[in-house]
LUMTOR-755814 format. One record per residue: x, y, z of N, C-alpha, C in turn; residue number from 0; residue in three letters. Coordinates in nm, 3 decimals, always signed. Layout:
<pts>
<pt n_c1="X" n_c2="Y" n_c3="Z" ca_c1="X" ca_c2="Y" ca_c3="Z" c_c1="X" c_c2="Y" c_c3="Z" nr="NUM" rest="ala"/>
...
</pts>
This chain:
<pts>
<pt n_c1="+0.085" n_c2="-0.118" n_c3="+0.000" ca_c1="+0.000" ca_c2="+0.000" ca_c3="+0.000" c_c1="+0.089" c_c2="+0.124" c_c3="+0.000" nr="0" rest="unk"/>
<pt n_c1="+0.061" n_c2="+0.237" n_c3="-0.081" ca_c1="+0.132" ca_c2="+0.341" ca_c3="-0.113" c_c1="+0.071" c_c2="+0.429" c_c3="-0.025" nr="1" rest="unk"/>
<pt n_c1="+0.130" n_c2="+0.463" n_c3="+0.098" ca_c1="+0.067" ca_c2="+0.601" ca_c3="+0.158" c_c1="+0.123" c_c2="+0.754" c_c3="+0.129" nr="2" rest="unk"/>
<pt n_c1="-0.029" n_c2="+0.864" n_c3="+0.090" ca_c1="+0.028" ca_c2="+0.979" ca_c3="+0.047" c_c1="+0.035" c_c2="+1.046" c_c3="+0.175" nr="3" rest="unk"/>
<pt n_c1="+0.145" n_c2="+1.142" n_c3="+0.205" ca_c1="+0.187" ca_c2="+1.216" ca_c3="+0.292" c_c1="+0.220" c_c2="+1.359" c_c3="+0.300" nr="4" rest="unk"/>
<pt n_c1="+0.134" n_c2="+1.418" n_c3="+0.314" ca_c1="+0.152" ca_c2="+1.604" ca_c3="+0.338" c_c1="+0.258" c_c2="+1.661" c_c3="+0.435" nr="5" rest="unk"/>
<pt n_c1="+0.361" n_c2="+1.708" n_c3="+0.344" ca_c1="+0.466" ca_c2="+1.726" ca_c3="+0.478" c_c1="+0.431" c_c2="+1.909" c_c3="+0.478" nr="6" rest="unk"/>
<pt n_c1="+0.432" n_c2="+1.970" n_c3="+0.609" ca_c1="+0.395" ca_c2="+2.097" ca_c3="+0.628" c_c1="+0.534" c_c2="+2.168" c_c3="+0.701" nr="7" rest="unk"/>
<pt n_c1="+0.564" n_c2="+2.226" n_c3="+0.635" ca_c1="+0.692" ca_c2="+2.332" ca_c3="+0.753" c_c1="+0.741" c_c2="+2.414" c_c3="+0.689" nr="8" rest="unk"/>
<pt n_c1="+0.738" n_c2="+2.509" n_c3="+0.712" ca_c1="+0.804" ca_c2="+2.666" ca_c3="+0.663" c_c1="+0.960" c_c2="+2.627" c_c3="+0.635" nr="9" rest="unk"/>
<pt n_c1="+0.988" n_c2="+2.550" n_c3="+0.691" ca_c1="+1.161" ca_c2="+2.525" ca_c3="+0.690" c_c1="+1.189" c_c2="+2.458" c_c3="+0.591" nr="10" rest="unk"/>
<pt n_c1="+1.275" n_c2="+2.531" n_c3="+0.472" ca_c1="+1.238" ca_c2="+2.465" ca_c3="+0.311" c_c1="+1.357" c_c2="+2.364" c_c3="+0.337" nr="11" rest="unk"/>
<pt n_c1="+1.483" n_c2="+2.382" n_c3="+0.396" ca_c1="+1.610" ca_c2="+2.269" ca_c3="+0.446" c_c1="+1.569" c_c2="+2.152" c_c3="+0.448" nr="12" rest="unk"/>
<pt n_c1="+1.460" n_c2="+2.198" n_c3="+0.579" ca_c1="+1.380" ca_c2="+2.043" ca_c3="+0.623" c_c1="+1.309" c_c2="+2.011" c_c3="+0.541" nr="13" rest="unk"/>
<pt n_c1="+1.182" n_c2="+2.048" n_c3="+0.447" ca_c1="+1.182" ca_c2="+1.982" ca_c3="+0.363" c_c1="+1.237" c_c2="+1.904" c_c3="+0.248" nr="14" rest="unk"/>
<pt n_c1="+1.324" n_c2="+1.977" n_c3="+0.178" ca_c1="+1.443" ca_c2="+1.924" ca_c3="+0.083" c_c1="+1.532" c_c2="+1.808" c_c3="+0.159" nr="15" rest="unk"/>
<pt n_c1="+1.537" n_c2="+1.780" n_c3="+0.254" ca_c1="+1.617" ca_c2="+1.674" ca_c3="+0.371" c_c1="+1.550" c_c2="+1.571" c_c3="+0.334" nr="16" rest="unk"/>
<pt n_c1="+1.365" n_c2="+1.593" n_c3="+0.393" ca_c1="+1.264" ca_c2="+1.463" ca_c3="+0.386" c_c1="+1.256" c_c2="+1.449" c_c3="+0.236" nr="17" rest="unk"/>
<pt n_c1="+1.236" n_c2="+1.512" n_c3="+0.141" ca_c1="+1.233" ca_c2="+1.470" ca_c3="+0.027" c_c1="+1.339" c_c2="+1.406" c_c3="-0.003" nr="18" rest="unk"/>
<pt n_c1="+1.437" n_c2="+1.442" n_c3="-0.023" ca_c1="+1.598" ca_c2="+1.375" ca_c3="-0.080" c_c1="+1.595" c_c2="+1.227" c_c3="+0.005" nr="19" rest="unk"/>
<pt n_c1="+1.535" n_c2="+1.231" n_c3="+0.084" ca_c1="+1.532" ca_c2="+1.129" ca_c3="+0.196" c_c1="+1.443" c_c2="+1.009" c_c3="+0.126" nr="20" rest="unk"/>
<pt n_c1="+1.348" n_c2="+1.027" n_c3="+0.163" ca_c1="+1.211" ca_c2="+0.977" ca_c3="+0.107" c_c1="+1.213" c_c2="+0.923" c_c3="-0.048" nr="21" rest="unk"/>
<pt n_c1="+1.298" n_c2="+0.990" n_c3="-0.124" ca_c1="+1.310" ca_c2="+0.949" ca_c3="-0.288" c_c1="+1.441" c_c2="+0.838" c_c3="-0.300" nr="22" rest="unk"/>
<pt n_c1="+1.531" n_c2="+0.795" n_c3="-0.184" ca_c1="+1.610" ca_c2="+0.755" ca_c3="-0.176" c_c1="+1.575" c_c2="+0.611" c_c3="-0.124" nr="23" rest="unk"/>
<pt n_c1="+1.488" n_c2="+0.607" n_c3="+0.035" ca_c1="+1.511" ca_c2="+0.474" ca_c3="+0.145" c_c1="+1.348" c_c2="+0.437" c_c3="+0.126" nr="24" rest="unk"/>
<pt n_c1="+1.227" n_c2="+0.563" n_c3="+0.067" ca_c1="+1.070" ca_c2="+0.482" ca_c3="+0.022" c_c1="+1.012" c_c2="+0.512" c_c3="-0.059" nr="25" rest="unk"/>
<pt n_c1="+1.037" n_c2="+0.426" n_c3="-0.192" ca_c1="+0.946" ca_c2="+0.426" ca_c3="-0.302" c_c1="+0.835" c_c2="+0.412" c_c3="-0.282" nr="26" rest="unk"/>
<pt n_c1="+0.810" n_c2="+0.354" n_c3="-0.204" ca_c1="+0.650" ca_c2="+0.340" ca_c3="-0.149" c_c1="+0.530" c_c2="+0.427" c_c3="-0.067" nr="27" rest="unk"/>
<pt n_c1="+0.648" n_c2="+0.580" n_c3="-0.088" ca_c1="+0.567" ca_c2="+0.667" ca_c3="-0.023" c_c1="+0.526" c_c2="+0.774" c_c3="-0.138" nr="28" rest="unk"/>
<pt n_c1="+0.416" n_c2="+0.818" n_c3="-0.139" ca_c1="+0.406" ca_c2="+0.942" ca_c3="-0.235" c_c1="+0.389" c_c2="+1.073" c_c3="-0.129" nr="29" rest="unk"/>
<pt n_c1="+0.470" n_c2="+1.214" n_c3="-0.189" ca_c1="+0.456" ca_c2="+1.286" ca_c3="-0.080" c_c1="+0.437" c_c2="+1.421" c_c3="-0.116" nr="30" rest="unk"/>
<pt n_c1="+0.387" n_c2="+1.501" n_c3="-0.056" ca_c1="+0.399" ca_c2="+1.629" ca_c3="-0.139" c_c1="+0.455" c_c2="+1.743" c_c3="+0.015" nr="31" rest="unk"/>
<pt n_c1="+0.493" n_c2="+1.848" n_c3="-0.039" ca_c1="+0.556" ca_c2="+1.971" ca_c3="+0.060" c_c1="+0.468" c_c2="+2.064" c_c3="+0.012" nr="32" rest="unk"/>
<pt n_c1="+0.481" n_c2="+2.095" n_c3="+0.139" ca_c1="+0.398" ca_c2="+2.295" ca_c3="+0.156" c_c1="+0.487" c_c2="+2.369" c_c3="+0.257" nr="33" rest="unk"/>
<pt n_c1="+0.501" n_c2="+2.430" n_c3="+0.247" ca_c1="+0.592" ca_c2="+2.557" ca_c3="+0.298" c_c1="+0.500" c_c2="+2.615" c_c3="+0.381" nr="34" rest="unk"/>
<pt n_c1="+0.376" n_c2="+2.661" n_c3="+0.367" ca_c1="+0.276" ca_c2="+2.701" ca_c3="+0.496" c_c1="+0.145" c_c2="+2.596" c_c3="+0.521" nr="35" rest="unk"/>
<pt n_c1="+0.112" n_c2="+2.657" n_c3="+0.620" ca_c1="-0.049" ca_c2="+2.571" ca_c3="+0.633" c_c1="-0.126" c_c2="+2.649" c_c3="+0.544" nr="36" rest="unk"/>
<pt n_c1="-0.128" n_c2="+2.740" n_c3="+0.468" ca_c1="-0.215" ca_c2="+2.809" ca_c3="+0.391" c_c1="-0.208" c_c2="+2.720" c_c3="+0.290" nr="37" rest="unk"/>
<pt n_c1="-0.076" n_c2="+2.686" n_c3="+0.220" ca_c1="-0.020" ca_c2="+2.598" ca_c3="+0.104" c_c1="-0.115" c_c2="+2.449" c_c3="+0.131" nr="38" rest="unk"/>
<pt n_c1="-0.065" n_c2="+2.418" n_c3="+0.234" ca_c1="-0.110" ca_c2="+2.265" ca_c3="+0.282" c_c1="-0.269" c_c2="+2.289" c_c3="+0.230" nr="39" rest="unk"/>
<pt n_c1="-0.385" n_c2="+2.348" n_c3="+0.290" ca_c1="-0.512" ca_c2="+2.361" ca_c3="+0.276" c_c1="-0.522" c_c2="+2.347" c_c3="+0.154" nr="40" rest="unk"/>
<pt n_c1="-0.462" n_c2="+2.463" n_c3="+0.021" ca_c1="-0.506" ca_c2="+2.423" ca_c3="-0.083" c_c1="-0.445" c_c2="+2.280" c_c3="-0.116" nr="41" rest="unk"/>
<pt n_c1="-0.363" n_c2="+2.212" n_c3="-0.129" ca_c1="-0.320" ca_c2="+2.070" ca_c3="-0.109" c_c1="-0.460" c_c2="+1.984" c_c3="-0.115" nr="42" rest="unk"/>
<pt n_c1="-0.464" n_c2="+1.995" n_c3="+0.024" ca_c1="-0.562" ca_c2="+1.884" ca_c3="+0.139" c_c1="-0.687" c_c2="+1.915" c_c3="+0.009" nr="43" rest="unk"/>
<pt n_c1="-0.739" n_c2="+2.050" n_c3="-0.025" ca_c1="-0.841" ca_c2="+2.063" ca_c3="-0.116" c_c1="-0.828" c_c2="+1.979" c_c3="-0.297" nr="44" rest="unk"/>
<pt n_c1="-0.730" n_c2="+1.976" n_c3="-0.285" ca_c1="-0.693" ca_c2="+1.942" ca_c3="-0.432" c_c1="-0.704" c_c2="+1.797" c_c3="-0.458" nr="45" rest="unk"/>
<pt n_c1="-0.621" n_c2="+1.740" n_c3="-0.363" ca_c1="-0.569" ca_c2="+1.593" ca_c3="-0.317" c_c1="-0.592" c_c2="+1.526" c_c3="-0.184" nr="46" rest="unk"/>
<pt n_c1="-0.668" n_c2="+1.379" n_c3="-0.273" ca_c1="-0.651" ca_c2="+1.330" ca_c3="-0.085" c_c1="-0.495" c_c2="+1.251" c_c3="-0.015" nr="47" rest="unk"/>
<pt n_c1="-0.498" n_c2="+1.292" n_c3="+0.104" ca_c1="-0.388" ca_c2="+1.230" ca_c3="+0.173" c_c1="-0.450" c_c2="+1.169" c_c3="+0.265" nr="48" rest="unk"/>
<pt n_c1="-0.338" n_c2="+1.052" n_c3="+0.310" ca_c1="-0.325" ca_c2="+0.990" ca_c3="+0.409" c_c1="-0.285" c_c2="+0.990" c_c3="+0.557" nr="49" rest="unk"/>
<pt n_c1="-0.223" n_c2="+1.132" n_c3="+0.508" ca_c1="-0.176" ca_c2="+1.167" ca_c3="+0.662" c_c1="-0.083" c_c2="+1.264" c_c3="+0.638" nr="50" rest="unk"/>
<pt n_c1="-0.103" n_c2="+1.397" n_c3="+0.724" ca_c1="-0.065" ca_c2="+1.509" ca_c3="+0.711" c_c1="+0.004" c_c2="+1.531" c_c3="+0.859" nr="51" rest="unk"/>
<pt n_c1="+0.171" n_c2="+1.594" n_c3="+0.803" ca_c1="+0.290" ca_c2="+1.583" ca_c3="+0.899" c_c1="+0.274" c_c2="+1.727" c_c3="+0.914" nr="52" rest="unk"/>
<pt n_c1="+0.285" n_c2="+1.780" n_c3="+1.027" ca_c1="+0.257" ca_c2="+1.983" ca_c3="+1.016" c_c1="+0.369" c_c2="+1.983" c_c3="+1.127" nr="53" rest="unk"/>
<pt n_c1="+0.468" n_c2="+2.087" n_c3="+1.097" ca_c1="+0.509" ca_c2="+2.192" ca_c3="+1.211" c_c1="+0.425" c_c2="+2.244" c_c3="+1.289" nr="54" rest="unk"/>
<pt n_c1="+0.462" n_c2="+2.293" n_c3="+1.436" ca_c1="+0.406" ca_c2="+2.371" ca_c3="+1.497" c_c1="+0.413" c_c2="+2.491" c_c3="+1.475" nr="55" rest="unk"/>
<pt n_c1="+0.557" n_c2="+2.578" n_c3="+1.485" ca_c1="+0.542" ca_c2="+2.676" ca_c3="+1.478" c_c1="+0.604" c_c2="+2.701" c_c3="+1.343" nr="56" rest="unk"/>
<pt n_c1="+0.499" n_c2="+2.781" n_c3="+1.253" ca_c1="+0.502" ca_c2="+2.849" ca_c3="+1.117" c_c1="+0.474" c_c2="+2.973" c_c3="+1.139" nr="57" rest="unk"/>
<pt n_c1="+0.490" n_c2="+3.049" n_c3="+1.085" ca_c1="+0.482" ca_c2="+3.209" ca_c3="+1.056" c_c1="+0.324" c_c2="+3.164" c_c3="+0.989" nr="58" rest="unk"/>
<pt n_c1="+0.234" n_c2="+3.215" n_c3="+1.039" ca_c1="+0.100" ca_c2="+3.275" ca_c3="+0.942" c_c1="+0.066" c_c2="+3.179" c_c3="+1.091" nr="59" rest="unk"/>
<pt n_c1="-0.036" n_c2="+3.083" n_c3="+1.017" ca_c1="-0.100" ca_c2="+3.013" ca_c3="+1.072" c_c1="-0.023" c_c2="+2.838" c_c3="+1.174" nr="60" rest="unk"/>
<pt n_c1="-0.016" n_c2="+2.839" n_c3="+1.262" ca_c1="+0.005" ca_c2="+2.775" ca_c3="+1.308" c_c1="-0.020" c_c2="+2.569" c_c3="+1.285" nr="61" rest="unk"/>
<pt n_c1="+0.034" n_c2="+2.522" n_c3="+1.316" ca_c1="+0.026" ca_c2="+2.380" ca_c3="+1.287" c_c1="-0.121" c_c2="+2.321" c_c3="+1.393" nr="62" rest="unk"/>
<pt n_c1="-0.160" n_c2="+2.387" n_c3="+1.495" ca_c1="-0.232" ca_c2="+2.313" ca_c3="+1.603" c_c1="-0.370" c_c2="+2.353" c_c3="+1.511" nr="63" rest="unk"/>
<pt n_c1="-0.386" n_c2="+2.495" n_c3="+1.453" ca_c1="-0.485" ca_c2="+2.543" ca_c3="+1.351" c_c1="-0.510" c_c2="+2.474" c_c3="+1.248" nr="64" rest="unk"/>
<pt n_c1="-0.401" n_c2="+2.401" n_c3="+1.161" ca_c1="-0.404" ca_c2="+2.382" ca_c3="+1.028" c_c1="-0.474" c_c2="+2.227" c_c3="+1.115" nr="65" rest="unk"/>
<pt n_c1="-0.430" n_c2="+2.128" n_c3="+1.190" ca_c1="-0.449" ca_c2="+2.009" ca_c3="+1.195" c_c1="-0.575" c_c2="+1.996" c_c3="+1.267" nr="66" rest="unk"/>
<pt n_c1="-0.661" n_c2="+2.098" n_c3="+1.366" ca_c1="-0.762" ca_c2="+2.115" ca_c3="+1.409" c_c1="-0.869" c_c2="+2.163" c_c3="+1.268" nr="67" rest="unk"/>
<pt n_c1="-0.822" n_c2="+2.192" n_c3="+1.145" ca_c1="-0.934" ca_c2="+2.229" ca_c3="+1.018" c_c1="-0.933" c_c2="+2.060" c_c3="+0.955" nr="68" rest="unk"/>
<pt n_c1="-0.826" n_c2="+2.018" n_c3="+0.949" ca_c1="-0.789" ca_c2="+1.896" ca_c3="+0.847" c_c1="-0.873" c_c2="+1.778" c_c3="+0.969" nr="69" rest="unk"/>
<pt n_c1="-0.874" n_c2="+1.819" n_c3="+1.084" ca_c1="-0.980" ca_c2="+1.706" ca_c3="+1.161" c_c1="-1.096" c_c2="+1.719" c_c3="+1.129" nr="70" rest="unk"/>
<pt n_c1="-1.164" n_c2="+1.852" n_c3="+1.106" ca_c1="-1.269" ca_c2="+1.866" ca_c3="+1.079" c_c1="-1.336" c_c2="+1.825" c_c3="+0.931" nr="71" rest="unk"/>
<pt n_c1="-1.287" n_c2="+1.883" n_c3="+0.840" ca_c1="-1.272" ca_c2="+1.832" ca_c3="+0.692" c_c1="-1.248" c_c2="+1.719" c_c3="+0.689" nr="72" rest="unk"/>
<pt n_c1="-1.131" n_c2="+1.664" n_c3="+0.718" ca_c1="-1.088" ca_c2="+1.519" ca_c3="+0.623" c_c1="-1.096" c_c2="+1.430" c_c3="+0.771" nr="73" rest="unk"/>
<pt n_c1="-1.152" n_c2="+1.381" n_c3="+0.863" ca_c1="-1.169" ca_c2="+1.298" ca_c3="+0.974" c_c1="-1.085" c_c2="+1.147" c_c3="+0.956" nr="74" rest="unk"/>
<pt n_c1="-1.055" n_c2="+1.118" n_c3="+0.837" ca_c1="-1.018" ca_c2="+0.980" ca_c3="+0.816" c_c1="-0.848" c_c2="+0.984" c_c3="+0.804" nr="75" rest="unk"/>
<pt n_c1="-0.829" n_c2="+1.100" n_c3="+0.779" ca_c1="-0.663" ca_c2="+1.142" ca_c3="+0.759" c_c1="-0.602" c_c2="+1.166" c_c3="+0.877" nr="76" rest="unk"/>
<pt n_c1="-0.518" n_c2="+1.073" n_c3="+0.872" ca_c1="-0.442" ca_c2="+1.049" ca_c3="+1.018" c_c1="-0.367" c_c2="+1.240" c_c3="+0.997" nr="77" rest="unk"/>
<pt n_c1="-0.328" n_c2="+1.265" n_c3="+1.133" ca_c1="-0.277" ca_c2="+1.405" ca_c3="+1.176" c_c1="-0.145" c_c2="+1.393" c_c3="+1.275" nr="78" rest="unk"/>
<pt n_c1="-0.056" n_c2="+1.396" n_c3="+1.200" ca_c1="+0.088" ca_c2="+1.431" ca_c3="+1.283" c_c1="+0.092" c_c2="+1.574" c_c3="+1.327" nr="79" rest="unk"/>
<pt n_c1="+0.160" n_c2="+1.628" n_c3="+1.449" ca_c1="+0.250" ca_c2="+1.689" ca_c3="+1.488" c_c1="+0.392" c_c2="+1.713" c_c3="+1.486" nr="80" rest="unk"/>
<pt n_c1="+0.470" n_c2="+1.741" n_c3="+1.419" ca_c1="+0.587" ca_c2="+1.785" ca_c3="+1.415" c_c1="+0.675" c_c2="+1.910" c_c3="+1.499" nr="81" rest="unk"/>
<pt n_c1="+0.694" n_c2="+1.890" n_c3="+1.634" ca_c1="+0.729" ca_c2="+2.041" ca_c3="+1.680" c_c1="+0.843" c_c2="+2.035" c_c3="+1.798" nr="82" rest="unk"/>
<pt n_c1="+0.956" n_c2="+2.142" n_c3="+1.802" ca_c1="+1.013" ca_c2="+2.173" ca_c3="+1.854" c_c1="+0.980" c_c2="+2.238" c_c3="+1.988" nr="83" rest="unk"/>
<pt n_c1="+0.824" n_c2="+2.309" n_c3="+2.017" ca_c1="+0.828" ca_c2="+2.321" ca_c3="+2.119" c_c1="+0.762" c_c2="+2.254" c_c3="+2.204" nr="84" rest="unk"/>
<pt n_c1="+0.821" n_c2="+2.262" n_c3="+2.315" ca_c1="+0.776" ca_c2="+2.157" ca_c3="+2.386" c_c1="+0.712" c_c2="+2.234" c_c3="+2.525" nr="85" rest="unk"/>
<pt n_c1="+0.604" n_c2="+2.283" n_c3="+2.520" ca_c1="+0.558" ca_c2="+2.335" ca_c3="+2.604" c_c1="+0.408" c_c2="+2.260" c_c3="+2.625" nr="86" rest="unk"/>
<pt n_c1="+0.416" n_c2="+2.266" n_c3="+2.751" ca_c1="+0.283" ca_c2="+2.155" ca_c3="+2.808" c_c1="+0.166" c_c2="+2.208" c_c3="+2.739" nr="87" rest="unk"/>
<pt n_c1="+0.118" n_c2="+2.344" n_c3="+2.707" ca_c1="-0.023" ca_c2="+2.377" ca_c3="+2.687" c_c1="-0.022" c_c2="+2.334" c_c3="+2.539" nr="88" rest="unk"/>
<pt n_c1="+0.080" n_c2="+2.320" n_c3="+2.447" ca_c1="+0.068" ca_c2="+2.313" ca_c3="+2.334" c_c1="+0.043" c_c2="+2.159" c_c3="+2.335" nr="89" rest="unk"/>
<pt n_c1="+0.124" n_c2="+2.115" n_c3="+2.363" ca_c1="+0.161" ca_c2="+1.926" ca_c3="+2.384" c_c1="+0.028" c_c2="+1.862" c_c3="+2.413" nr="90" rest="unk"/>
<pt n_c1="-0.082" n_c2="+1.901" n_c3="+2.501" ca_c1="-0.152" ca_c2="+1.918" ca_c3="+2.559" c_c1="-0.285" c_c2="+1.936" c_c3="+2.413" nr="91" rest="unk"/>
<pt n_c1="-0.277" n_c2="+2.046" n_c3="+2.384" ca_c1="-0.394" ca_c2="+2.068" ca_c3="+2.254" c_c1="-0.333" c_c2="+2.000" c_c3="+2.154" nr="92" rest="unk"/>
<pt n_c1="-0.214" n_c2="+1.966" n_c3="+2.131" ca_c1="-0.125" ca_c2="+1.918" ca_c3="+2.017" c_c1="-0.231" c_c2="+1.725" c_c3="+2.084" nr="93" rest="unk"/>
<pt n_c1="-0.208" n_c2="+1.681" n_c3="+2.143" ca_c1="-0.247" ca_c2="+1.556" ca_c3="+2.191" c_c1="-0.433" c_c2="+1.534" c_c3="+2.153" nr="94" rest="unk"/>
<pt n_c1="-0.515" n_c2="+1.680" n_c3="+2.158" ca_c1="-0.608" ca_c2="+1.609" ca_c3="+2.134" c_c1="-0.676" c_c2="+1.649" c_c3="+1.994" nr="95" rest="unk"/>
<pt n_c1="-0.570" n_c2="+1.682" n_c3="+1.918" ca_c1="-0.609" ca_c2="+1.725" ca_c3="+1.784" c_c1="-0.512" c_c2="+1.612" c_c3="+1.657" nr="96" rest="unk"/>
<pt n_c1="-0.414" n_c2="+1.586" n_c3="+1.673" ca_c1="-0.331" ca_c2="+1.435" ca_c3="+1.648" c_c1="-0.343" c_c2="+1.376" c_c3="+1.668" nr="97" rest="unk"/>
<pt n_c1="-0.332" n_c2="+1.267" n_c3="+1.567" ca_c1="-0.278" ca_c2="+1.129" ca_c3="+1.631" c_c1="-0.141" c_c2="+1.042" c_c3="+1.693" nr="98" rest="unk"/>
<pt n_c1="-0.039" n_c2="+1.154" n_c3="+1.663" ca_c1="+0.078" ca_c2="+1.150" ca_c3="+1.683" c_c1="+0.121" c_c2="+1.268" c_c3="+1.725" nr="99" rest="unk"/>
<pt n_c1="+0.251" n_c2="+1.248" n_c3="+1.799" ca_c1="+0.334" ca_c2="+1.375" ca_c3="+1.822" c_c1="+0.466" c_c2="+1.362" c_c3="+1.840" nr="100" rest="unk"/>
<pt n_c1="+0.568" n_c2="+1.418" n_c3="+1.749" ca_c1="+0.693" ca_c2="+1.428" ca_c3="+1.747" c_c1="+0.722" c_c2="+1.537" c_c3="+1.711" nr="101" rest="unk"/>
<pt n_c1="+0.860" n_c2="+1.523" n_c3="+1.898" ca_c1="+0.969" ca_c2="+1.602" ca_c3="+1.931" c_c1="+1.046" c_c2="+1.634" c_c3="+1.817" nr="102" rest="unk"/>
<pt n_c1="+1.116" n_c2="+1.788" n_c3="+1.804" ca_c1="+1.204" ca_c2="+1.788" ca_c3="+1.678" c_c1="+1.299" c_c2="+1.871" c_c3="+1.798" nr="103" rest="unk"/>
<pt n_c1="+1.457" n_c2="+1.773" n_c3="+1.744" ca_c1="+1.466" ca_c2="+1.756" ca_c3="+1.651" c_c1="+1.429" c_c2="+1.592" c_c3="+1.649" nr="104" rest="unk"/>
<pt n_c1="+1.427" n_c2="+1.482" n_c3="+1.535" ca_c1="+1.412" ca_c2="+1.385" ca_c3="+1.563" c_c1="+1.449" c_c2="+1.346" c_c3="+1.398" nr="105" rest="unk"/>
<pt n_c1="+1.501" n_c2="+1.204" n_c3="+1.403" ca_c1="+1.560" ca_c2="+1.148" ca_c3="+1.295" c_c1="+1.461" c_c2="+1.115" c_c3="+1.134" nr="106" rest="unk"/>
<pt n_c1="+1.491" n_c2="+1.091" n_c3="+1.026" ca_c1="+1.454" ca_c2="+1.069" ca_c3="+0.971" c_c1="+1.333" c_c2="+0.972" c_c3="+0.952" nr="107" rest="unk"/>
<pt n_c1="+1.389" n_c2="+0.836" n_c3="+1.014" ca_c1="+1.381" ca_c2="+0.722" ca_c3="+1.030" c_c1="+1.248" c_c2="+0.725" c_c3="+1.138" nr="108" rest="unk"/>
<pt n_c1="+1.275" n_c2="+0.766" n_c3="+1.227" ca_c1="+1.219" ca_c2="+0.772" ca_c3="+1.354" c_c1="+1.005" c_c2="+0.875" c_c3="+1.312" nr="109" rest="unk"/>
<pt n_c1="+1.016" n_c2="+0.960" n_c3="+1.250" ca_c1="+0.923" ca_c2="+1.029" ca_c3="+1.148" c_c1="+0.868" c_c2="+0.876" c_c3="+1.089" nr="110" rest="unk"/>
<pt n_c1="+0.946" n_c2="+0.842" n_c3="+0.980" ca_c1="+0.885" ca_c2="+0.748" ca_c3="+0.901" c_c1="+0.823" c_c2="+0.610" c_c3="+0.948" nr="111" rest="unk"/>
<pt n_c1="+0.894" n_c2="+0.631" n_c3="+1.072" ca_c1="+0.825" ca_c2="+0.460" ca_c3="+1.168" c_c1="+0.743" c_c2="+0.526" c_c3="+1.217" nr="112" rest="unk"/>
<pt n_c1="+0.689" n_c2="+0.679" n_c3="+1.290" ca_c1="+0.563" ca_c2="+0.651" ca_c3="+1.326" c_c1="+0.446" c_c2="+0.647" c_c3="+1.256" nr="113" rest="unk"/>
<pt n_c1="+0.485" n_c2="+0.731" n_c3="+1.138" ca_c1="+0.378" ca_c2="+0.748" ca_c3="+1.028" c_c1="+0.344" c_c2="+0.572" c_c3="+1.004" nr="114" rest="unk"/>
<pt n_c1="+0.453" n_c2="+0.506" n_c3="+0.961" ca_c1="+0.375" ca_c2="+0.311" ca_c3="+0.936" c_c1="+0.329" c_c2="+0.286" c_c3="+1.054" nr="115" rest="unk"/>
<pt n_c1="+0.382" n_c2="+0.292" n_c3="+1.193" ca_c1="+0.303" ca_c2="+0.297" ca_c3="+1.292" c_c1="+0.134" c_c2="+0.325" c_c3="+1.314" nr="116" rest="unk"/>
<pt n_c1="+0.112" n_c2="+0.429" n_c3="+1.247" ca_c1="-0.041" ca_c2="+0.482" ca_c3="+1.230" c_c1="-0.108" c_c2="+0.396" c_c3="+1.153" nr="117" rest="unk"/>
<pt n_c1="-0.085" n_c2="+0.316" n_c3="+1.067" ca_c1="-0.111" ca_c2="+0.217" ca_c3="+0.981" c_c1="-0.118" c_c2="+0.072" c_c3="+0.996" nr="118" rest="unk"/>
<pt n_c1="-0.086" n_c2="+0.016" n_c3="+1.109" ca_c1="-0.079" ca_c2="-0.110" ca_c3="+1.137" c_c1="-0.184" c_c2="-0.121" c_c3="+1.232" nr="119" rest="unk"/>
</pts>
């Protein structure tokens, strides 16, 4: 099974990392990048995914925003967290709007096992 994957983060490095990554160690993933959650929305509107990876903190709109709309809209699309901060109130709303949540920084590898994780 080919799962599609919305990767969300203002941080174009980090994206170009997971891509170069992803085209290398899983053919079996199809994936697309957005640079904001504004980007991601039209995405999520265009295309369905399987599960949408968001930063927390983005410039515009926030990741806890973008994955609290994509619960509402798309209910069947699993919802990662991706975030560096680690502050209880966020962790906290981050927990009941995801299905996942990962600390950054965190490995390549470690991303891609929880996403199959969500799937088994």
């Amino acid at each position: 099974m080919s799962l599609k994957i919305l990767f969300v983060d203002d941080d174009k490095n980090l994206l170009d990392g997971i891509a170069r990554l992803l085209t290398v160690e899983r053919d079996d993933l199809d994936y697309t990048m957005a640079s904001s959650a504004e980007e991601a929305l039209k995405y999520l509107e265009m295309e369905k995914f399987d599960v949408v990876v968001s930063d927390q903190k983005m410039s515009g709109m926030t990741g806890i925003t973008l994955l609290s709309i994509a619960r509402a809209k798309y209910p069947e699309m699993k919802r990662v967290m991706l975030s560096a901060q680690v502050h209880e109130n966020i962790y906290k709303e981050a927990e009941t709007i995801a299905d996942k949540y990962i600390s950054k920084p965190s490995d390549f590898n470690t991303i891609i096992k929880e996403i199959d994780n969500l799937f088994k």
